[in-house]
C-alpha positions in Angstrom: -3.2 3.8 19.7 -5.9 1.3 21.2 -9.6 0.1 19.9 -10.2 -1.8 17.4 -7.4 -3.5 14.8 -6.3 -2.8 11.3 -7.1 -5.6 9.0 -5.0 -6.3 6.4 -5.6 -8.2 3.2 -1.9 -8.4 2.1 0.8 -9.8 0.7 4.0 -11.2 1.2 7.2 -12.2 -0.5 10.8 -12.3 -0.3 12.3 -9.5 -1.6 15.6 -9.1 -3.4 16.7 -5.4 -4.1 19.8 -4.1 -5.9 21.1 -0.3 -5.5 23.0 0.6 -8.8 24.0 3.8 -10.6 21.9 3.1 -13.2 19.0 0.6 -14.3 20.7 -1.8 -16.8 20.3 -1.5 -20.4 19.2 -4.6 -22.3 21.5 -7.7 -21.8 23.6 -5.5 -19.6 25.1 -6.9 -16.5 26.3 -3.8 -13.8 27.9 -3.9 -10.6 25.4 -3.5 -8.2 26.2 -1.5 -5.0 24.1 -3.2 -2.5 21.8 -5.9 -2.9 19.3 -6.6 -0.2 17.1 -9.9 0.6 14.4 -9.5 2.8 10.9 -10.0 4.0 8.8 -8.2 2.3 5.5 -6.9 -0.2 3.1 -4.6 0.0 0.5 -6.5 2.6 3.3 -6.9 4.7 4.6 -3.5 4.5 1.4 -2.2 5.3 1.1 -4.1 8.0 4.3 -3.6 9.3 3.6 0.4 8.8 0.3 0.0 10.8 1.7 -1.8 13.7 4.8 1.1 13.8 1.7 3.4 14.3 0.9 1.5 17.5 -2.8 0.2 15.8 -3.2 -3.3 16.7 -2.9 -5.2 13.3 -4.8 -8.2 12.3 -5.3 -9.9 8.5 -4.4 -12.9 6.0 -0.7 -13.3 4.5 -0.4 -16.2 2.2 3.0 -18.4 1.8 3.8 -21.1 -0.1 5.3 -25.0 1.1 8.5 -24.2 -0.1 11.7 -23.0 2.0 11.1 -19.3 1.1 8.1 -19.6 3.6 10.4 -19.9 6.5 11.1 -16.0 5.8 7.9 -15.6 7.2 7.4 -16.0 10.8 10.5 -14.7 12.0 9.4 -11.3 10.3 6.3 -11.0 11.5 7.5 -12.0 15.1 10.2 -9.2 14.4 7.5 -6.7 13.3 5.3 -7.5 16.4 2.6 -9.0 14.2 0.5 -12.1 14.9 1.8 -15.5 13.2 -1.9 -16.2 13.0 -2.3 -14.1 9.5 -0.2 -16.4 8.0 -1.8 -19.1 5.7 0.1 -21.7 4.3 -0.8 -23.0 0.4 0.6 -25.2 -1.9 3.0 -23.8 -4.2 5.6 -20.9 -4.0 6.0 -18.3 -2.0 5.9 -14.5 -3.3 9.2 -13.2 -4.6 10.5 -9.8 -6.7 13.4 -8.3 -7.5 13.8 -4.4 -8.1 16.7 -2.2 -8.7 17.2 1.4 -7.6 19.3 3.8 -9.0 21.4 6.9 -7.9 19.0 9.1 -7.9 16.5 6.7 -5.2 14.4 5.7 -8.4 13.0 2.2 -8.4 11.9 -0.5 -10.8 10.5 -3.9 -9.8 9.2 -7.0 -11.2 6.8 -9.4 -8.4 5.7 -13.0 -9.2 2.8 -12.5 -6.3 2.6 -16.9 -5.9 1.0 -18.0 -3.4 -0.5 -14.6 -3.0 -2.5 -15.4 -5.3 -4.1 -18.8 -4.1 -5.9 -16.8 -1.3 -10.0 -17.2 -1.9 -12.8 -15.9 -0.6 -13.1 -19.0 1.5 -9.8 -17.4 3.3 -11.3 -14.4 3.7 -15.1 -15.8 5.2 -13.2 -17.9 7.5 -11.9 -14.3 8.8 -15.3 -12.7 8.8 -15.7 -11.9 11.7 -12.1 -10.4 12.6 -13.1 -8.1 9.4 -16.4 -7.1 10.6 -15.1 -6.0 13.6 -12.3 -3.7 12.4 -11.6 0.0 12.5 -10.4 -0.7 8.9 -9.8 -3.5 6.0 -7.3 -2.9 3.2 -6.3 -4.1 0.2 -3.9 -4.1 -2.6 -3.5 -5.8 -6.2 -0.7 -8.8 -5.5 -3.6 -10.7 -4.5 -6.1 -11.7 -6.6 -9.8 -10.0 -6.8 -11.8 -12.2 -5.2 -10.6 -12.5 -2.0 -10.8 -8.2 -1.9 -14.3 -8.4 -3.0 -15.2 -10.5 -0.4 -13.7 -8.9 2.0 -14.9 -5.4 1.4 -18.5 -6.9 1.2 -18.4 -8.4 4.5 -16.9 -4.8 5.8 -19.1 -2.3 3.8 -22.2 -4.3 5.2 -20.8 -4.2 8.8 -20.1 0.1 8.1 -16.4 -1.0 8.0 -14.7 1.6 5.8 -12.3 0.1 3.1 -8.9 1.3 1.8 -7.9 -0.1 -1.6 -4.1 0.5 -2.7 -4.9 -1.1 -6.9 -0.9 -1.6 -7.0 0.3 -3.0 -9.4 -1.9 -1.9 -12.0 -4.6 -3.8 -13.0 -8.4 -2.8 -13.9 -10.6 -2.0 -10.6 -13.7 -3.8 -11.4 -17.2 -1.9 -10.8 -18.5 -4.3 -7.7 -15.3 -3.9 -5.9 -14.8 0.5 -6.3 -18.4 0.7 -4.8 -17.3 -1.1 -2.1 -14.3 1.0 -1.8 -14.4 4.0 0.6 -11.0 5.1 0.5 -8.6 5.4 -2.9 -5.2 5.9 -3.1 -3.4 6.0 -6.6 -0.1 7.1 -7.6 0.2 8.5 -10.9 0.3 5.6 -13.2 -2.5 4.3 -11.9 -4.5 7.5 -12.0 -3.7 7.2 -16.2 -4.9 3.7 -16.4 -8.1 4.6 -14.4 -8.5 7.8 -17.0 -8.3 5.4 -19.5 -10.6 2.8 -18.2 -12.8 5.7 -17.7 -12.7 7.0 -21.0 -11.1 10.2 -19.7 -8.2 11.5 -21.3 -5.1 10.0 -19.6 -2.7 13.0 -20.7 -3.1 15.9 -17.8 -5.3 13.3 -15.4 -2.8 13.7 -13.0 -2.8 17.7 -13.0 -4.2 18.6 -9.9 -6.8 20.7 -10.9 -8.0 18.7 -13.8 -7.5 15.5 -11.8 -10.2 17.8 -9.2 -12.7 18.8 -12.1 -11.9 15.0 -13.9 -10.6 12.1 -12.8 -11.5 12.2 -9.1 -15.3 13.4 -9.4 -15.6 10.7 -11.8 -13.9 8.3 -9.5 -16.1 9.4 -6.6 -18.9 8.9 -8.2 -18.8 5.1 -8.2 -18.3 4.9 -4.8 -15.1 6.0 -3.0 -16.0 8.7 -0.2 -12.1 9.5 -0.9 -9.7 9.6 -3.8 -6.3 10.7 -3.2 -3.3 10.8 -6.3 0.2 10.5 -4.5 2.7 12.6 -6.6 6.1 11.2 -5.5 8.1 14.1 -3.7 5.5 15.9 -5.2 3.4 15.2 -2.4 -0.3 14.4 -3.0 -3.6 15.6 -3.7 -6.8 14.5 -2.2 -10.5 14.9 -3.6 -13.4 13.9 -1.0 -17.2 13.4 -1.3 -17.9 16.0 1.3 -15.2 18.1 1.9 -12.9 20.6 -0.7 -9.9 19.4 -2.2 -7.1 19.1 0.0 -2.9 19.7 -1.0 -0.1 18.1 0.9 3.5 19.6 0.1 6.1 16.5 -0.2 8.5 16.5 2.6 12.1 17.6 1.3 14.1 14.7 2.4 17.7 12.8 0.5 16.1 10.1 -0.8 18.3 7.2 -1.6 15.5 4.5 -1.7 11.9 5.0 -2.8 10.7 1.6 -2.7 7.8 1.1 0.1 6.8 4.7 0.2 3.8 4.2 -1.2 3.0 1.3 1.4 3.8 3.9 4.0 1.8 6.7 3.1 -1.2 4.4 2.1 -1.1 2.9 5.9 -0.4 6.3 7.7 -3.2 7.5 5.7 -5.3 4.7 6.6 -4.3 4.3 9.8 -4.8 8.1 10.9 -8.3 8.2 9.6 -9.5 5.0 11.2 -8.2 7.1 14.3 -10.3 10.0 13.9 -8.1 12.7 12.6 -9.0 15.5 9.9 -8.0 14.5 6.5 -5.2 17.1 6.0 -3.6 16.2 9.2 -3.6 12.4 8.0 -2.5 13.7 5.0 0.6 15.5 6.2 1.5 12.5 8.6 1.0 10.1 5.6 3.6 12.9 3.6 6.2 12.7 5.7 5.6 8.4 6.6 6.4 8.2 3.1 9.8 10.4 3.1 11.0 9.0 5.5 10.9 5.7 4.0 12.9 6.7 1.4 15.9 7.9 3.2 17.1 4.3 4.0 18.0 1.6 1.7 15.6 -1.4 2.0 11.8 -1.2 2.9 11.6 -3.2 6.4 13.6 -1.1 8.6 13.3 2.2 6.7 9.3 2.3 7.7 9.6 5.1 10.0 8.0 4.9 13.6 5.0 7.0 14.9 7.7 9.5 16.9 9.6 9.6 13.8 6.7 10.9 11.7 6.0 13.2 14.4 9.5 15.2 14.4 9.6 15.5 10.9 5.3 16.5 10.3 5.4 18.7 12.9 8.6 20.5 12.9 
């Protein structure tokens, strides 16, 4: 894929996973069958998903000063990305912890850090690199005020937006009509029924998230809303098209973390390239799959050829 780059407004941390048979109880300690440390969070993820794509990748990804910064370059080097979206701040560097279970369910905790000492000054010193973009995303382990900038500087250039609000928090008015793509999975869809004075039991029902929820959601300025459903697959509402269904991809899972990073960027990724929304949709499916038949999240993104054998077969 050439023209112009992705730009991502992301994250990064070091990541520390556990595979167990079960999430603990309560002052419970269990023997965990794995545990993995690597680079990670969702900016980089993204990232990392975009560039496996073949889009060129460009963006900001704060660390800290303190020794878990040196994570950094060697996995971006690794991943093919450019050192300069690194920016170093004072403090510590992003870190979480999750566990996954037998069945490729996942919990996690993320203290974001130095994620979220990134400004708006960060982001204007970038301004041009975002105005020129094919696309500028975002997620929520950074703070909101680098996101609003950023999106302002793209909506007023006709650069579309893709905002990822993981983990949860509320989306504030200025920043969802600057949004021009949505993806939610379906926690966030009940917060945003909430927040919306909807009610949050049956939001994520496809149809009544296609009478509710998304028309509502549209209306304050997405052109796109789409609810990802786990292996479920996902369901997409647009401002000028019909509803469209993607089937999950029937895959043994035995890792679910990243997925969502995977099918956010495909998604991303395959639009900013042209292609109709359910193909995007169906490549974005079976990113995410993929992704979660591997342990781990840097290694199990899948590759453009990869998504290809299992989307089009």
């Amino acid at each position: 894929m050439a023209g112009k780059p992705i730009f991502v407004l992301g994250s990064f941390v070091v990541a520390c996973s556990a595979k167990v048979a079960r999430f603990p109880r309560p002052g419970e300690s269990l023997a965990a069958e794995t545990v993995t440390i690597e680079p990670g969070g969702k900016g980089l993820n993204q990232a990392i998903m975009a560039r496996r794509l073949g889009a060129a990748v460009d963006g900001l990804l704060a660390v800290g000063d303190d020794l878990a910064a040196a994570f950094a370059p060697p996995a971006l080097e690794r991943a093919e990305l450019p050192l300069s979206m690194l920016v170093r701040l004072a403090g510590h560097t992003g870190s979480g912890i999750g566990f996954t279970d037998a069945t490729g369910e996942t919990c996690l905790a993320v203290a974001s850090g130095a994620n979220l000492a990134l400004t708006a000054a960060h982001v204007k010193e970038r301004g041009q690199a975002i105005t020129e973009a094919a696309l500028v995303t975002a997620q929520f382990e950074i703070g909101d005020a680098p996101i609003a900038a950023a999106f302002q500087l793209a909506r007023q250039a006709g650069v579309p937006t893709l905002l990822n609000p993981s983990p949860y928090r509320a989306i504030p008015e200025a920043m969802l009509a600057q949004t021009s793509i949505l993806i939610v999975n379906e926690t966030e869809a009940r917060g945003l029924a909430v927040a919306l004075g909807l009610d949050r039991d049956g939001a994520t029902e496809p149809q009544r998230f296609a009478r509710e929820l998304g028309p509502a959601l549209l209306e304050r300025g997405p052109r796109l809303v789409v609810l990802t459903r786990g292996a479920a697959g996902a369901f997409a509402v647009a401002a000028d098209a019909p509803p469209a269904v993607q089937a999950g991809f029937p895959v043994e899972t035995v890792d679910s973390l990243g997925a969502g990073d995977a099918f956010a960027m495909t998604l991303g990724v395959r639009l900013a390239m042209g292609l109709p929304l359910p193909v995007a949709l169906r490549d974005a499916a079976a990113a995410g799959a993929l992704t979660t038949t591997r342990h781990g999240v840097f290694d199990a993104l899948p590759t453009a050829g990869a998504i290809a054998a299992i989307s089009r077969s």
